[in-house]
MILUM-796551 format. One line per 3 residues: number of its first residue (from 1); their letters; for each residue x, y, z of C-alpha. Coordinates in pm, whole numbers, m for minus. Example, Ala and Ser with C-alpha at 12.3 -4.5 7.8 and 13.67 -1.06 7.14 Angstrom:
MILUM-796551
1) AS) 1230,m450,780 ~ 1367,m106,714
end
This chain:
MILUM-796551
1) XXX) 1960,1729,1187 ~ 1709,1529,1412 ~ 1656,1239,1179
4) XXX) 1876,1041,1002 ~ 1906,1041,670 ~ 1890,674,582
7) XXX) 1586,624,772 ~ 1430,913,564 ~ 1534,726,265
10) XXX) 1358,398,358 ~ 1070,584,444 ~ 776,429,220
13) XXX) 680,763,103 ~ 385,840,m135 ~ 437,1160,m403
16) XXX) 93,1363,m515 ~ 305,1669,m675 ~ 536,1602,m902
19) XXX) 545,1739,m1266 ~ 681,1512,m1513 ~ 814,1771,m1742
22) XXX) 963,1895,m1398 ~ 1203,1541,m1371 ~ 1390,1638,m1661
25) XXX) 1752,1643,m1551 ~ 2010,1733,m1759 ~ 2175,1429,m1881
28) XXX) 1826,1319,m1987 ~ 1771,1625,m2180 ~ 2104,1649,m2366
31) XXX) 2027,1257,m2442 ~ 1692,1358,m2590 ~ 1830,1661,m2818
34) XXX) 2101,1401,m2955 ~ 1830,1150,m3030 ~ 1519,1401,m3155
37) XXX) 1847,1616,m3348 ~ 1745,1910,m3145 ~ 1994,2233,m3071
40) XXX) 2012,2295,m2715 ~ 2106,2684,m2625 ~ 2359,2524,m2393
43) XXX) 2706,2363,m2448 ~ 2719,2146,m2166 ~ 2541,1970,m1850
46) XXX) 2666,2224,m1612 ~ 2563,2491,m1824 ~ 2202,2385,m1790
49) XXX) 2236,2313,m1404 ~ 2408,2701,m1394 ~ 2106,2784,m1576
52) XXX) 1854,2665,m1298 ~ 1886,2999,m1020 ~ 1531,3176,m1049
55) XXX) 1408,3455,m873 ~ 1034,3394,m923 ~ 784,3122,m1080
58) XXX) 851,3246,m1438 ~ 1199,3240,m1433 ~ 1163,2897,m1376
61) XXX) 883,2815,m1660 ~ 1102,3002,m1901 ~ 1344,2715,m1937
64) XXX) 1118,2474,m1792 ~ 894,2524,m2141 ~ 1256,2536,m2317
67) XXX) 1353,2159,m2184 ~ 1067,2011,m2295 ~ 1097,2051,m2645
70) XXX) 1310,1778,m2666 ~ 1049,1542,m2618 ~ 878,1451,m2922
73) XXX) 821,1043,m2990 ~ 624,803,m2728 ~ 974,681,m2660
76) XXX) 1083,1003,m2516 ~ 798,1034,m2275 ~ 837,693,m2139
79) XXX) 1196,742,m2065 ~ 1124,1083,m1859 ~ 866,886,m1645
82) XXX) 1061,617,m1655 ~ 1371,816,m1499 ~ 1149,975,m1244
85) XXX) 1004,624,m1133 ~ 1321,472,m1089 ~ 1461,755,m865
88) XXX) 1095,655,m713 ~ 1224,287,m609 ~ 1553,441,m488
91) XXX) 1436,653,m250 ~ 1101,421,m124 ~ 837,596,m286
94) XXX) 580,324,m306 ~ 290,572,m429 ~ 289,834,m703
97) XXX) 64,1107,m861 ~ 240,1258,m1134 ~ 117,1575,m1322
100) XXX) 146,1582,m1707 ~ 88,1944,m1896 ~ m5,1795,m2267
103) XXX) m50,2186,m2393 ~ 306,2185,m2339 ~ 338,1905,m2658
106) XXX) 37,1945,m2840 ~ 139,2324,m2896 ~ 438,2191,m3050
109) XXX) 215,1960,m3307 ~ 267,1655,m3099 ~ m12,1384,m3052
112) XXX) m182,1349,m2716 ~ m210,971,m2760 ~ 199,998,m2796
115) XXX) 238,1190,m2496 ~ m11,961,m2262 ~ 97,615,m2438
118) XXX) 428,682,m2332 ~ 373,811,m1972 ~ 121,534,m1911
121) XXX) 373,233,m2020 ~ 599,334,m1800 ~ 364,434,m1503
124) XXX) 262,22,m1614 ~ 595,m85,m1586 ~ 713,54,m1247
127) XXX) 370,m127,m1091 ~ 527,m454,m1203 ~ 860,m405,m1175
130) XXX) 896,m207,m873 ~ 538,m236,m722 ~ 499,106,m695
133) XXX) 126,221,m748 ~ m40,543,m945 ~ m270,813,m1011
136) XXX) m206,1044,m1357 ~ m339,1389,m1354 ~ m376,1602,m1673
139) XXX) m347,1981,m1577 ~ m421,2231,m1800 ~ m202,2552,m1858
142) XXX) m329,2833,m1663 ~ m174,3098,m1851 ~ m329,2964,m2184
145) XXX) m719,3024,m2285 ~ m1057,2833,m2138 ~ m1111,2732,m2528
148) XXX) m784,2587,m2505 ~ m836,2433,m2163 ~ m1152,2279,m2347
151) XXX) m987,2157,m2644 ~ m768,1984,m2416 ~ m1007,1778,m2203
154) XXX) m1199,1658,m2521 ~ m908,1509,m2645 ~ m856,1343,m2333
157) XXX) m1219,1184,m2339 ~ m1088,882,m2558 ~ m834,822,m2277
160) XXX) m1033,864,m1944 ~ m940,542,m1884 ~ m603,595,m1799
163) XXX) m639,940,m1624 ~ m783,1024,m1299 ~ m838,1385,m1284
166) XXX) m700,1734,m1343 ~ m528,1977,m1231 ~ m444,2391,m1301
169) XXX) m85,2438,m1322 ~ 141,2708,m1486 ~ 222,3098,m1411
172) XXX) m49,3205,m1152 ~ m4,3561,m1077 ~ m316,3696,m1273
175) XXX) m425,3351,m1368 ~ m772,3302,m1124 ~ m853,2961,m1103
178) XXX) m1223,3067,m1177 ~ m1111,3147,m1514 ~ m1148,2772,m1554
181) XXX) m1486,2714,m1378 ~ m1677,2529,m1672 ~ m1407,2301,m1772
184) XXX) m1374,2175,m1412 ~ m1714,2141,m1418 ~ m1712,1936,m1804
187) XXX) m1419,1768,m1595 ~ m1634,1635,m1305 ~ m1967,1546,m1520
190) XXX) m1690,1308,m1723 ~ m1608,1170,m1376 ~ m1309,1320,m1325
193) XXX) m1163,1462,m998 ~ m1001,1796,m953 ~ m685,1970,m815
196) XXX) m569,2261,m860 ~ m238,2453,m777 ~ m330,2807,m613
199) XXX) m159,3008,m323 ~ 223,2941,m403 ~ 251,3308,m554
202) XXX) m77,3353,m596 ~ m302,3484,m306 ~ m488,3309,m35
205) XXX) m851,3400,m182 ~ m719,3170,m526 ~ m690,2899,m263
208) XXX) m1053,2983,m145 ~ m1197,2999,m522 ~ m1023,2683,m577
211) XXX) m1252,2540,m334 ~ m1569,2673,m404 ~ m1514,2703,m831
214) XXX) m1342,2419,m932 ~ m1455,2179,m634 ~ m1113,2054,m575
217) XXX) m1003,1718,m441 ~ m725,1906,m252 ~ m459,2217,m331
220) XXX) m145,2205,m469 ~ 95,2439,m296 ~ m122,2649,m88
223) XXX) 138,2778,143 ~ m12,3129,178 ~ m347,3003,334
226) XXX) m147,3111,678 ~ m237,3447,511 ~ m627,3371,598
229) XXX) m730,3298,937 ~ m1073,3178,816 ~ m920,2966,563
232) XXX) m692,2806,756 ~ m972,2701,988 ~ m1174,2606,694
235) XXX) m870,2387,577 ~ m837,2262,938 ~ m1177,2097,986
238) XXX) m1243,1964,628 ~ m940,1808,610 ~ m854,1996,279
241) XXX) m463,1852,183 ~ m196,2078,60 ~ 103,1942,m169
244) XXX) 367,2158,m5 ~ 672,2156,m207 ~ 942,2269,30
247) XXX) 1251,2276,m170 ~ 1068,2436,m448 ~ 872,2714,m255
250) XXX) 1255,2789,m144 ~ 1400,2786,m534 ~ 1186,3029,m663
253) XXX) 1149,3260,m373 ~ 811,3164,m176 ~ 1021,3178,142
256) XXX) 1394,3315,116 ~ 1496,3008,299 ~ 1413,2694,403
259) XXX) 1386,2818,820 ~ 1131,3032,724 ~ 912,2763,571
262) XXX) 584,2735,741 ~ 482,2348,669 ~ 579,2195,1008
265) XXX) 390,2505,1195 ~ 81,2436,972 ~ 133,2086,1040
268) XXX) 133,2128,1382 ~ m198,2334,1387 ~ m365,2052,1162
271) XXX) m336,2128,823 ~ m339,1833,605 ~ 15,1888,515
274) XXX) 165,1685,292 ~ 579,1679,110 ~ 642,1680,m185
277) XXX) 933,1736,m504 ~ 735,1945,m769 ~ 1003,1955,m1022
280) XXX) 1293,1810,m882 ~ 1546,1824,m1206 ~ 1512,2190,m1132
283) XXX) 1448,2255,m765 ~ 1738,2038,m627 ~ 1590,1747,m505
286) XXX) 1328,1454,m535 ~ 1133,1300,m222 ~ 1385,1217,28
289) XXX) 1614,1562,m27 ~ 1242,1694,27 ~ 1227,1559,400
292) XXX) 1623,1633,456 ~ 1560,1957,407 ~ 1294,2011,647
295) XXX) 1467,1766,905 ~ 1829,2012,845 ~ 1633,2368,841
298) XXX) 1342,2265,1081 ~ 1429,2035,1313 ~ 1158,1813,1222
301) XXX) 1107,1512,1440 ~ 1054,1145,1335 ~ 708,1190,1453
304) XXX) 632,1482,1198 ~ 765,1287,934 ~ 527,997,971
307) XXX) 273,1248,1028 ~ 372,1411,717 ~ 335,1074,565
310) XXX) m13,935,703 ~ m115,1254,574 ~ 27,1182,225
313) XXX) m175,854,205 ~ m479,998,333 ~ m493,1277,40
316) XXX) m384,1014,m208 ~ m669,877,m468 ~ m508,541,m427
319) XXX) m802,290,m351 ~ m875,236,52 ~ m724,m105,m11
322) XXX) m380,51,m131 ~ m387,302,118 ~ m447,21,390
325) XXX) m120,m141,247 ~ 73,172,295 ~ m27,253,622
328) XXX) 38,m143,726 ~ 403,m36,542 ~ 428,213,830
331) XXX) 315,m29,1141 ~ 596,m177,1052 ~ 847,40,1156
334) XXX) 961,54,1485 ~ 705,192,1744 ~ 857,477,1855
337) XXX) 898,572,1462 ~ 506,508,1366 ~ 418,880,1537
end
């Protein structure tokens, strides 16, 4: 490994994919199920973490779905954020973007004001307590209906407020993100920005109609836009950021292995790269894991991982005078660690 593992950890690092469901781990679950009086179909800890070997996206959303019905009361959602933001201070992340999927609780008959009230106290909490700013994103559920998508964003209205913009997450195979065209556009007149995952399993062209449907702020994933040599010169001059997940892209199969992952070379040709955890209960690892892996299986300099970094901040919706902080965060490091 080129780069030393501490110095990855006390990297200020800034996080725009992360899936709150996704921080789940398994203590917190089995905690949950106790509290709620919900029966788990697993005996013990280990049994859940045996559980988590997929061989494709769905796998993975199969008992990803399955964990979250232990959350049910405002309490439970602030203490999976809250979980997630304290692994946040360990590890230096000073900036975070989290995802919430509310069709994942609202399904099960709970509130959306339950689900957001609880996400946003402790999204509140960790700015005080640990200084570390945020952006929340709502994403809709692909694999579910445009009505539904709709119903969705209009109970969101009363709670714009606290919510930044929105996102397309879930199975994508067969799920265009065109198929959602008019609620991004409801989304934007509302003043909301967009994301949108697309090109993980998906192919390049969803990365493309991302673009050009659902006017995106940037992509989530988008790993196979190597795939398209227009669109990776499209991507390349606009400045259009990708949330690359590397340890999850290697979980569930994207690349077989973590050599073969393709962020530093798109890095390297100018891609507005960026790292991050996805769903780390499940993928084996939050932020700094994230970097380790790509320092371990790529050889990836100190210089790409501020790179990495500025380009993290500069994809963030953080105001220009956070970002300004952030970057000043970085100055301070050693000069022949800024990149």
């Amino acid at each position: 490994m080129t780069v030393d593992k501490n110095w990855l950890d006390k990297l200020p690092k800034v996080e725009l994919h992360l899936h709150l469901e996704g921080s789940l781990e398994p203590e917190l679950m089995f905690e949950l199920a106790q509290r709620n009086a919900i029966t788990l179909p697993f005996d013990t800890v280990e049994q859940v973490r045996q559980a988590y070997s997929f061989s494709n996206l769905q796998d993975f959303l199969d008992i990803y779905y399955q964990g979250a019905n232990v959350l049910l009361v405002e309490q439970d959602f602030y203490d999976l954020t809250w979980a997630y933001l304290q692994k946040c201070h360990e590890q230096n992340v000073v900036h975070v973007e989290p995802f919430f999927d509310p069709q994942t609780h609202t399904d099960r008959g709970v509130a959306f004001e339950t689900v957001l009230n609880g996400i946003s106290r402790a999204l509140d909490d960790a700015r005080l307590q640990f200084g570390i700013s945020s952006q929340l994103i709502m994403c809709f559920l692909r694999h579910l209906s445009e009505e539904a998508a709709f119903a969705t964003l209009a109970q969101a209205e009363p709670f714009l407020d606290k919510i930044i913009g929105v996102g397309l997450d879930s199975s994508e195979r067969g799920q265009p993100p065109e198929k959602f065209s008019r609620v991004f556009a409801k989304a934007r007149e509302l003043g909301l920005l967009t994301v949108a995952h697309a090109g993980e399993e998906g192919p390049a062209d969803y990365i493309w109609t991302a673009i050009d449907d659902l006017k995106v702020s940037r992509i989530d994933h988008g790993v196979r836009a190597s795939e398209d040599a227009s669109l990776m010169s499209y991507l390349i001059e606009h400045r259009v950021p990708l949330t690359v997940c590397p340890l999850s892209n290697t979980r569930l199969c994207v690349f077989e292995e973590m050599s073969q992952h393709t962020i530093l070379k798109m890095l390297e040709q100018g891609v507005c790269v960026t790292v991050n955890s996805d769903d780390p209960a499940y993928f084996g690892g939050y932020m700094t894991e994230n970097f380790v892996a790509l320092a371990e299986s790529l050889n990836m300099t100190e210089q790409q991982a501020i790179r990495l970094l500025k380009n993290s901040v500069e994809a963030s919706l953080a105001s220009e005078q956070r970002k300004q902080q952030i970057l000043e965060m970085i100055a301070l490091l050693p000069a022949d660690e800024r990149g």
